[in-house]
C-alpha positions as CSV (number, residue, x, y, z in Angstrom):
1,X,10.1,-6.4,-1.4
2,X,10.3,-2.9,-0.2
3,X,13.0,-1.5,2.4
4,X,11.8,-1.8,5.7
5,X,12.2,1.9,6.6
6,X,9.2,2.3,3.4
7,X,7.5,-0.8,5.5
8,X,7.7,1.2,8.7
9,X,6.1,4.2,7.4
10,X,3.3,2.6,5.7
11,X,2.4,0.7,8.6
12,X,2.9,3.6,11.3
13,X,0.9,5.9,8.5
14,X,-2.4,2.9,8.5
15,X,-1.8,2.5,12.4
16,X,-2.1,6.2,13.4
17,X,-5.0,7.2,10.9
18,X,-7.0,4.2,9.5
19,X,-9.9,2.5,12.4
20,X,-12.7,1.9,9.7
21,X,-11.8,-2.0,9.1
22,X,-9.3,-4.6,10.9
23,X,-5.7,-3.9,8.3
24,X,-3.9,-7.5,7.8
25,X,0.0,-6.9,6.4
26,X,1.5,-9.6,4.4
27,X,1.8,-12.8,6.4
28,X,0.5,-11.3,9.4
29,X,-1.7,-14.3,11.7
30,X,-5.7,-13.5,10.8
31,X,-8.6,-15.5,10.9
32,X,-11.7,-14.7,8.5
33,X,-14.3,-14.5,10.3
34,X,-17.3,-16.9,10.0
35,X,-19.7,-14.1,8.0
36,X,-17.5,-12.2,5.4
37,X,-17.1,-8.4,6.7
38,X,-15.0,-5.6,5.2
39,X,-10.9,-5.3,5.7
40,X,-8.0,-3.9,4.1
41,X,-5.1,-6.1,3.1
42,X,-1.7,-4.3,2.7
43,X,0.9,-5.5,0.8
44,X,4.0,-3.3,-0.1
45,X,6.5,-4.0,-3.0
46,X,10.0,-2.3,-4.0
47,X,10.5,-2.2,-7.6
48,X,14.2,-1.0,-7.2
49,X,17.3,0.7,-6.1
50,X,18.3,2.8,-8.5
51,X,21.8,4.9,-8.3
52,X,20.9,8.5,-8.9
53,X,24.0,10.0,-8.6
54,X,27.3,9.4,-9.8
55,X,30.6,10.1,-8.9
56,X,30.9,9.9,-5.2
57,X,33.7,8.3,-3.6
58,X,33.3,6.2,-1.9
59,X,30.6,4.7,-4.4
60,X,28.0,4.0,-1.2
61,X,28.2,8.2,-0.8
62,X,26.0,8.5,-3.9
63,X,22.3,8.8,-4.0
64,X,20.2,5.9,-4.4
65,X,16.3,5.9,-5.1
66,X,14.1,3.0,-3.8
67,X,10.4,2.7,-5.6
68,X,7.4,0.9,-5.1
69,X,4.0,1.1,-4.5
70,X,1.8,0.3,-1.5
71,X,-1.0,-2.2,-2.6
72,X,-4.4,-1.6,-0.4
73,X,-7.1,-4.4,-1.4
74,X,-10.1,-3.9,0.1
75,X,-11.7,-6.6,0.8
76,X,-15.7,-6.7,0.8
77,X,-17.9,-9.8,1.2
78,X,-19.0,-11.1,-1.8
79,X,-22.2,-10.0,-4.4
80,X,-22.5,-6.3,-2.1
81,X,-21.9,-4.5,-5.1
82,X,-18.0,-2.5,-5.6
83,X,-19.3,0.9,-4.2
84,X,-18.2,0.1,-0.6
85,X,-14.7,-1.0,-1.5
86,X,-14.6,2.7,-4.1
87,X,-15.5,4.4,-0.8
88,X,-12.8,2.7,1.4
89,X,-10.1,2.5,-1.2
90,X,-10.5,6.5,-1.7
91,X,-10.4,7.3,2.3
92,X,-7.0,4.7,1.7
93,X,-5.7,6.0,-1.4
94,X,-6.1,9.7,0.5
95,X,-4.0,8.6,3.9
96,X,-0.3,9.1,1.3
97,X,-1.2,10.7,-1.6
98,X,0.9,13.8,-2.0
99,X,2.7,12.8,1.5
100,X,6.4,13.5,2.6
101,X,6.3,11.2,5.4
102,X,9.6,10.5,6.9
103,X,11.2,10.3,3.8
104,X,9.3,8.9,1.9
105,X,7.7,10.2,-0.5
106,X,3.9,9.0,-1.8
107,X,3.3,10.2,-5.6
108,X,0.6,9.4,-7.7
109,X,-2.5,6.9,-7.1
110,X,-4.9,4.7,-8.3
111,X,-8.2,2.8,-7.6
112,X,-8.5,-0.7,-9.8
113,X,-5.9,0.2,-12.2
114,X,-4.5,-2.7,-13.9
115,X,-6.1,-4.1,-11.5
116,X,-10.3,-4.4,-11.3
117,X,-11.8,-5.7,-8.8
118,X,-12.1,-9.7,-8.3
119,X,-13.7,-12.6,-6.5
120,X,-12.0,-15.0,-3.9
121,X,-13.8,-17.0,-2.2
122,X,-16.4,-15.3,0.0
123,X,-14.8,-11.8,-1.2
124,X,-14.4,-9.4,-3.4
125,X,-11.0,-7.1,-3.9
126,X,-10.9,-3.7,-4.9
127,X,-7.4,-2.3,-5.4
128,X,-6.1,1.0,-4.6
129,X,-2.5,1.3,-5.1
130,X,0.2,4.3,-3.9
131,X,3.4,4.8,-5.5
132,X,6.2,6.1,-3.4
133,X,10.3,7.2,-3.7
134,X,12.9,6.8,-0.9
135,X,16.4,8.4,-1.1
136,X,19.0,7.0,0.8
């Protein structure tokens, strides 16, 4: 689970910039609609807090990193081909990459690494995925 100041940022960052397709956040309320259409599920994950200094006293004055990555599936309906879901995770993938955005910090990304694209149900997913860094 990522801090909620990473959370904050991600969703202000998808809220201020993104209007192509309705964006669902983790447990957010949505109903799909009756005939499949395109949207972006967001989910954002913390790998860790990491001390990256030492010495401070008190111990809470040192440096600590969080990381994560900011997972974007986008969601297409079913046997439409992947190139649609390319395009959108790319405008996506482009909304943090090389970002300083309030402290945090969006590195590298990637479309369907790790992670090609799959069925569910009347859907298919295509993956783009932002890592990021947060010093507090």
């Amino acid at each position: 689970m990522a801090s909620p100041e990473a959370f904050d940022v991600v969703e202000q960052q998808i809220a201020d910039l993104w209007g192509i397709t309705p964006v669902v956040f983790e447990n957010d309320d949505y109903q799909l609609p009756d005939v499949p259409t395109e949207f972006v599920y967001v989910e954002i994950y913390g790998d860790f807090y990491d001390q990256f200094s030492l010495g401070a006293e008190p111990r809470e004055d040192n440096l600590w990193r969080e990381g994560g990555q900011v997972y974007l599936h986008v969601m297409t309906p079913n046997n439409t081909g992947s190139r649609r879901a390319r395009v959108l995770a790319k405008q996506l993938v482009a909304l943090f990459r090389g970002q300083d955005i309030e402290g945090v910090t969006f590195r590298d990304a990637s479309i369907g690494a790790g992670d090609p694209g799959r069925t569910f149900a009347n859907y298919y997913a295509m993956t783009a995925t932002v890592n990021f860094e947060r010093d507090e």
